[in-house]
C-alpha positions as CSV (number, residue, x, y, z in Angstrom):
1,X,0.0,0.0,0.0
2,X,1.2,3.4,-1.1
3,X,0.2,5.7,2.1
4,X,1.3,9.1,1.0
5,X,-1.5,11.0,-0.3
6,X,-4.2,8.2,-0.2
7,X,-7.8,8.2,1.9
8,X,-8.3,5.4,4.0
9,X,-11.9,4.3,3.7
10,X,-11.6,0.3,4.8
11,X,-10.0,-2.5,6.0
12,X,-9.9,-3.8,2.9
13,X,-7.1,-1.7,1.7
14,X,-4.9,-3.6,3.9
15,X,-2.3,-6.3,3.7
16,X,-0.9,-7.8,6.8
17,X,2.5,-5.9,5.9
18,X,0.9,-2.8,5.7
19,X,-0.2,-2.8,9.0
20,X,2.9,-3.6,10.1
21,X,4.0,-0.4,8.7
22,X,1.4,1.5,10.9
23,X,2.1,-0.3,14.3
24,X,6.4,0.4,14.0
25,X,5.3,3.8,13.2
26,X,2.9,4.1,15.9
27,X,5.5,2.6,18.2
28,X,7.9,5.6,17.5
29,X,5.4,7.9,18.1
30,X,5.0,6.6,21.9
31,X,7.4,9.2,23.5
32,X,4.9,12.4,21.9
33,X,1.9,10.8,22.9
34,X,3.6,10.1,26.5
35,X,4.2,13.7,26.2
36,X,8.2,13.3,26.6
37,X,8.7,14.9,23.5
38,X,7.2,17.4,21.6
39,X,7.3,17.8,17.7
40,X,6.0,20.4,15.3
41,X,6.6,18.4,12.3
42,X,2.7,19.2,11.0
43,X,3.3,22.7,12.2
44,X,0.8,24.9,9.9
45,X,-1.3,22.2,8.7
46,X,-4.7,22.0,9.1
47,X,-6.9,19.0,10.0
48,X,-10.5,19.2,8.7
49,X,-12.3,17.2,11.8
50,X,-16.1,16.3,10.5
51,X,-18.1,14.6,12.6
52,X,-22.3,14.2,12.0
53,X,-22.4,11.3,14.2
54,X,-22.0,11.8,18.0
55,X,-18.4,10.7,19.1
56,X,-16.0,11.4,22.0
57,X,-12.9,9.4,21.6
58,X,-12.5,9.1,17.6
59,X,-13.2,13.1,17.3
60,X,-11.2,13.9,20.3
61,X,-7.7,11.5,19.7
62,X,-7.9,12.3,16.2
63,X,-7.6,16.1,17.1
64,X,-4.9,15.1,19.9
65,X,-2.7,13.0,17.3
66,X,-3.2,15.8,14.8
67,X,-2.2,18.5,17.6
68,X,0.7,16.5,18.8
69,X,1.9,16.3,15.4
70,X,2.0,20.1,15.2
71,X,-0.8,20.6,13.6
72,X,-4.3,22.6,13.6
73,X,-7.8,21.4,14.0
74,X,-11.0,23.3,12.4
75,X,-14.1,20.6,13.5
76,X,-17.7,20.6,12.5
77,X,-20.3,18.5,14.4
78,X,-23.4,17.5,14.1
79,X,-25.4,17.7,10.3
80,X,-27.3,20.6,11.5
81,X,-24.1,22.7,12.3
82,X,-23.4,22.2,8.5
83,X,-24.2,23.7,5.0
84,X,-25.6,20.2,4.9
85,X,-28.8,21.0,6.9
86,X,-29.3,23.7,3.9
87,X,-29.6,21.2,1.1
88,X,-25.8,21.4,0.2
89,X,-24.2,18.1,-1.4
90,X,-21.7,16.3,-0.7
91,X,-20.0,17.1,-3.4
92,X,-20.0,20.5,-2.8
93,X,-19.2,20.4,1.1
94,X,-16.3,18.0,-0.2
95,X,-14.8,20.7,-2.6
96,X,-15.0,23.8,-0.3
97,X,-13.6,21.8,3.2
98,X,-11.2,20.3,1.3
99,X,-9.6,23.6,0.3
100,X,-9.3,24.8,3.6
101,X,-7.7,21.5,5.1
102,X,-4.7,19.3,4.2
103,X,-6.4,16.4,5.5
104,X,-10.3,15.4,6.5
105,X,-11.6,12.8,9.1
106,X,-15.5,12.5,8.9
107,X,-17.8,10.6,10.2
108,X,-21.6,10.0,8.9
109,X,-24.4,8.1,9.9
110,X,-24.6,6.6,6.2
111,X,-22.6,3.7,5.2
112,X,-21.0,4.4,1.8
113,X,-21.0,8.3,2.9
114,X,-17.3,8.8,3.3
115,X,-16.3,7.0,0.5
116,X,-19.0,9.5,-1.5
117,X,-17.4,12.7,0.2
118,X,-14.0,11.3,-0.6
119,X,-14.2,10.7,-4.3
120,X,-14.9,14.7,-4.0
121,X,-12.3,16.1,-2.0
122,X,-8.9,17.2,-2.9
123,X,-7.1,16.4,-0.3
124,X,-7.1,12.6,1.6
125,X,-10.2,11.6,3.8
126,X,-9.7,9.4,6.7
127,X,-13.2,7.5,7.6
128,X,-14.0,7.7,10.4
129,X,-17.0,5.5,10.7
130,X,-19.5,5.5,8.4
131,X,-23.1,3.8,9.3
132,X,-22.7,0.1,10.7
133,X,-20.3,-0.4,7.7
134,X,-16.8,0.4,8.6
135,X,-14.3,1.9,11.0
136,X,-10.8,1.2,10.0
137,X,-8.9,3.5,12.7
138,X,-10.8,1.8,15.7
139,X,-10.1,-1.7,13.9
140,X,-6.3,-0.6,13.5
141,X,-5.8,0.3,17.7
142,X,-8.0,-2.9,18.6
143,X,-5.6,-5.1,16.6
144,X,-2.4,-2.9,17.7
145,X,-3.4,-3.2,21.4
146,X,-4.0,-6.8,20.8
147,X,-0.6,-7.6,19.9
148,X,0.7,-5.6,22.7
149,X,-1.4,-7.5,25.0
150,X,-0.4,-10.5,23.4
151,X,3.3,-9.8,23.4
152,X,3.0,-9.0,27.0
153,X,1.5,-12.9,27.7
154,X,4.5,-14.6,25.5
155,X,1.9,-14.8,22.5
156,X,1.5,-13.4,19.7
157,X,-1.5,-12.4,17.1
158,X,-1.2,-15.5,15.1
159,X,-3.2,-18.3,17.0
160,X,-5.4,-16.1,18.7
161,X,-8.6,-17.1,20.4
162,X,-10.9,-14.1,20.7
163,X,-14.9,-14.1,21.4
164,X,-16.5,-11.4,20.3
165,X,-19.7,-10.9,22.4
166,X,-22.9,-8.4,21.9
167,X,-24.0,-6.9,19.1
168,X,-22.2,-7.6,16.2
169,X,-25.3,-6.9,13.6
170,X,-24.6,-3.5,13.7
171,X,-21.3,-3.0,15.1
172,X,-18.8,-1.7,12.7
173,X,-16.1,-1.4,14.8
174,X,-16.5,-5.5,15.0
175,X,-16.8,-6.0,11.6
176,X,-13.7,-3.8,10.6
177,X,-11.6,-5.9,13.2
178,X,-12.9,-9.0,12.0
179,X,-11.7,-8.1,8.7
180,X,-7.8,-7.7,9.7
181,X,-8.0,-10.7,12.2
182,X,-8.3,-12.6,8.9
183,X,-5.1,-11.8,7.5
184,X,-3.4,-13.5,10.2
185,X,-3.1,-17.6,11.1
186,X,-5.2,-20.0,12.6
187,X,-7.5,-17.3,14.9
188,X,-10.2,-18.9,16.6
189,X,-13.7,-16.8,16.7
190,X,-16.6,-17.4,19.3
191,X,-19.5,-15.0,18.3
192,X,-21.8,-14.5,21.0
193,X,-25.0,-13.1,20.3
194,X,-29.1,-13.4,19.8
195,X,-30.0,-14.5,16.8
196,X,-30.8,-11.2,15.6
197,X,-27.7,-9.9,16.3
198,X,-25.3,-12.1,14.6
199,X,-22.6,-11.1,12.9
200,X,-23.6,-10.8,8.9
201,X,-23.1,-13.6,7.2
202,X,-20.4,-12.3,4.3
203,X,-18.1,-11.6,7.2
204,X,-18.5,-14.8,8.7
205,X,-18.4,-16.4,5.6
206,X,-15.1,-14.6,4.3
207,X,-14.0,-15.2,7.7
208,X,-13.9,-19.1,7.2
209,X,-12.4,-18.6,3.4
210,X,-9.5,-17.3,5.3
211,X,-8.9,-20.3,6.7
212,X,-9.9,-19.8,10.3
213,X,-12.5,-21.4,13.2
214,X,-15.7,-19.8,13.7
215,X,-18.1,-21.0,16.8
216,X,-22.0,-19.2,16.6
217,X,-23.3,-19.4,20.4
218,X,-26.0,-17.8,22.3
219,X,-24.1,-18.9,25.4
220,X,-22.1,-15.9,27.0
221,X,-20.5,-18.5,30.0
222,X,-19.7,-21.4,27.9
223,X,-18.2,-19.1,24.6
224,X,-15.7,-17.3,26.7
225,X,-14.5,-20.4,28.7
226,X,-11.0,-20.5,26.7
227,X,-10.5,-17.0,25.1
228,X,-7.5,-14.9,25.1
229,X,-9.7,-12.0,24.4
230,X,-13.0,-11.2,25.3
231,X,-14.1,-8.4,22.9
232,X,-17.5,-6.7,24.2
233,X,-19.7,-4.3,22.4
234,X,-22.9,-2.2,23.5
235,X,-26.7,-2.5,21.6
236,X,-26.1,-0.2,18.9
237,X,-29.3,1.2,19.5
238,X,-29.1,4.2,17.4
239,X,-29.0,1.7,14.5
240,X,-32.1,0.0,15.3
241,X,-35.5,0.8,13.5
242,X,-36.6,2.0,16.7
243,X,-35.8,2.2,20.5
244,X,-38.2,-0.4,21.8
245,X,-36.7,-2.9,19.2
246,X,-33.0,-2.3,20.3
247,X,-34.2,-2.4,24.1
248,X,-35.2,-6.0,23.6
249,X,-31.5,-7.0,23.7
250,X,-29.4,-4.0,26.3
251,X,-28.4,-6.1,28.7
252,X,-28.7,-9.5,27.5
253,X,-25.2,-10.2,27.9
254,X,-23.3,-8.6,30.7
255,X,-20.0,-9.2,32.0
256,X,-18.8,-8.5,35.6
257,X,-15.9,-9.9,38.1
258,X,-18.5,-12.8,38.8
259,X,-18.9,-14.0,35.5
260,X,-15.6,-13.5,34.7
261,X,-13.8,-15.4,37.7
262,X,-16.1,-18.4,37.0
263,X,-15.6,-18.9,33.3
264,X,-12.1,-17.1,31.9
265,X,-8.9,-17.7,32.2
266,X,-6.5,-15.8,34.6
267,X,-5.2,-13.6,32.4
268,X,-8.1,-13.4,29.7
269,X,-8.0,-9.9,28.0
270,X,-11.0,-7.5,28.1
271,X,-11.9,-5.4,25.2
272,X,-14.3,-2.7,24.6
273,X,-14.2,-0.6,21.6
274,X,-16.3,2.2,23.7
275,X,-18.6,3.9,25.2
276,X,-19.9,1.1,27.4
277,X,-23.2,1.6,28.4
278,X,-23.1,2.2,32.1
279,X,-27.2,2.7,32.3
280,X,-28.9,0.5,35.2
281,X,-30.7,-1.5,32.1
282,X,-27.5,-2.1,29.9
283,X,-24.3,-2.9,31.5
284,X,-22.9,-5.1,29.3
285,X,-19.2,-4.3,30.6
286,X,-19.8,-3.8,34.3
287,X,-18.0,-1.4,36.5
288,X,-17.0,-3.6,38.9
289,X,-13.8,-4.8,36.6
290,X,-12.5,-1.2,36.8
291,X,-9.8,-2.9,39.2
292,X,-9.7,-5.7,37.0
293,X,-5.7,-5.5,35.4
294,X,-7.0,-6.9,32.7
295,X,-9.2,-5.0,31.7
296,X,-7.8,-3.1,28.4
297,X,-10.2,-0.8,27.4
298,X,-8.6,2.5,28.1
299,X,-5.0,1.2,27.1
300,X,-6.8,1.5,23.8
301,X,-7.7,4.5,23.9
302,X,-4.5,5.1,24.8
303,X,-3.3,3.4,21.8
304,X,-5.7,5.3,19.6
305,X,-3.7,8.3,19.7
306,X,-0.4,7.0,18.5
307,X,-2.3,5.0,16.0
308,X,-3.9,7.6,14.3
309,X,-0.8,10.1,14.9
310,X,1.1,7.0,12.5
311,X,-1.7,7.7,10.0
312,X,-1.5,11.1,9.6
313,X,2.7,11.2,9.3
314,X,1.8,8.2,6.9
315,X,-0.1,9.8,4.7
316,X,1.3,13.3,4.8
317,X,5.0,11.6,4.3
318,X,6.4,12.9,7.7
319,X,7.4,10.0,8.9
320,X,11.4,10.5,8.9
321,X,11.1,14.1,9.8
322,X,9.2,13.7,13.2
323,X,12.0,13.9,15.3
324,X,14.1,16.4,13.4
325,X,11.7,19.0,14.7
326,X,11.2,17.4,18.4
327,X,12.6,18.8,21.3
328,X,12.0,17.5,25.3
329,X,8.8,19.2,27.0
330,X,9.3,21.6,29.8
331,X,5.9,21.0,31.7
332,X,5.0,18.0,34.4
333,X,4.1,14.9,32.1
334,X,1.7,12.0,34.3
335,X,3.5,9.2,31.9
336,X,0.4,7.7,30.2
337,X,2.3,5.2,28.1
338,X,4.3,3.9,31.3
């Protein structure tokens, strides 16, 4: 894959060696994200942040990788904050955003939607989820704080055994990290869901033409008996042809310390690809495994800083002039990375 000057609008675009690429990059770009050295290498560039979808963590660490980078963040949120809301096109708001950024992340409610803005814009588009189709950054700091987790166990990616649990109908952050598990060897898949929520059947399907073990259950105990890592989503209710449908299946499965002590393995990994739903009637990832050292859901955040830092020097070709332009900090650092 040819990074330098390209979107990145799926999975799909990459090989196994390209996201090798990504994670040594992202691996250099631990000591800025750690906040033990500062660069300006993006110093005057501008990144074009839209996001008409609600989001927290994507918006906001693409905006800290951007500003850590050097660089300058113009966001617009929410459709009816746009030109958008006024009948303008795609096309259009592609063409005019795009002249006043050297790079775009957006996110729409509309699978296919990014990949439509993209083919407009003149300068690269990073998606940043589009609909329940795809979200290839999220997919990219799952798998990258996999292998650390992994590496930190004396394992490695290859071999893996991971159950997937919840809602994986509508869950593109699953179904983008399903996509570059199968481009590795021999992983073993438990999908736990209802019926109604099962993953769709072209992933599982391309899934098993890749060579690997898939396992359908509707049994939350029994599927994450013998995982290395337990990957948990919320009801993606906002998906959902209405809210009384999708509240027929918050808090079907929920995992706490109970449930975990009586069915995992010591040191069993727990995933979350956030927000959890923390609501008295949902709880699928339950507070009490805060304490749980395990628990890995905000080491990836963490890890979706330096990820998506990697990206942008990537694809702006900055790469080999990060540290040319870095320099120590002068200000108390808390050492997230440590």
């Amino acid at each position: 894959m040819n990074f330098i000057g390209s979107h990145i609008l799926s999975v799909s675009q990459f090989q196994r060696e390209d996201i090798e690429t990504v994670f040594n990059v992202a691996d250099k770009m631990i000591p800025y994200a750690n906040r033990d050295r500062v660069t300006r290498v993006l110093e005057g560039a501008i990144l074009g942040n839209m996001f008409f979808e609600p989001s927290t963590r994507t918006r906001v660490s693409f905006g800290c990788a951007w500003n850590l980078l050097g660089g300058e963040v113009r966001e617009t949120t929410e459709v009816k904050a746009s030109a958008i809301a006024k009948g303008e096109s795609f096309y259009d708001t592609a063409r005019v955003l795009s002249g006043y950024s050297d790079i775009i992340v957006m996110r729409h409610q509309t699978e296919g939607s990014v990949e439509e803005f993209s083919a407009a814009s003149r300068v690269p588009v990073i998606n940043g989820g589009d609909g329940s189709n795809e979200h290839p950054s999220q997919a990219l700091l799952d798998l990258f704080t996999i292998r650390k987790e992994m590496e930190g166990r004396g394992k490695t990616v290859d071999d893996l055994r991971i159950a997937l649990i919840g809602d994986l109908r509508y869950g593109r952050a699953v179904h983008s990290l399903c996509k570059l598990l199968s481009l590795y060897k021999n992983i073993h898949f438990t999908l736990i869901s209802p019926a109604e929520l099962r993953l769709p059947e072209t992933y599982v399907e391309d899934i098993k033409a890749s060579g690997h073990v898939v396992v359908e259950s509707e049994d939350l105990q029994a599927g994450i008996a013998h995982a290395d890592i337990l990957y948990v989503t919320r009801t993606q209710e906002e998906r959902f042809p209405s809210q009384e449908e999708a509240d027929k299946y918050k808090g079907l499965f929920r995992l706490n310390q109970t449930i975990y002590t009586e069915n995992c393995e010591p040191n069993t990994v727990i995933m979350h690809p956030l927000p959890r739903d923390s609501r008295g009637d949902a709880r699928e990832l339950d507070d009490d495994l805060n304490e749980n050292p395990n628990l890995a859901i905000f080491r990836q955040t963490d890890n979706g800083v330096v990820i998506r830092m990697a990206l942008f020097a990537l694809i702006l070709d900055v790469v080999d002039q990060v540290e040319k332009s870095a320099r120590d900090v002068n200000w108390y650092t808390a050492g997230r990375f440590r």
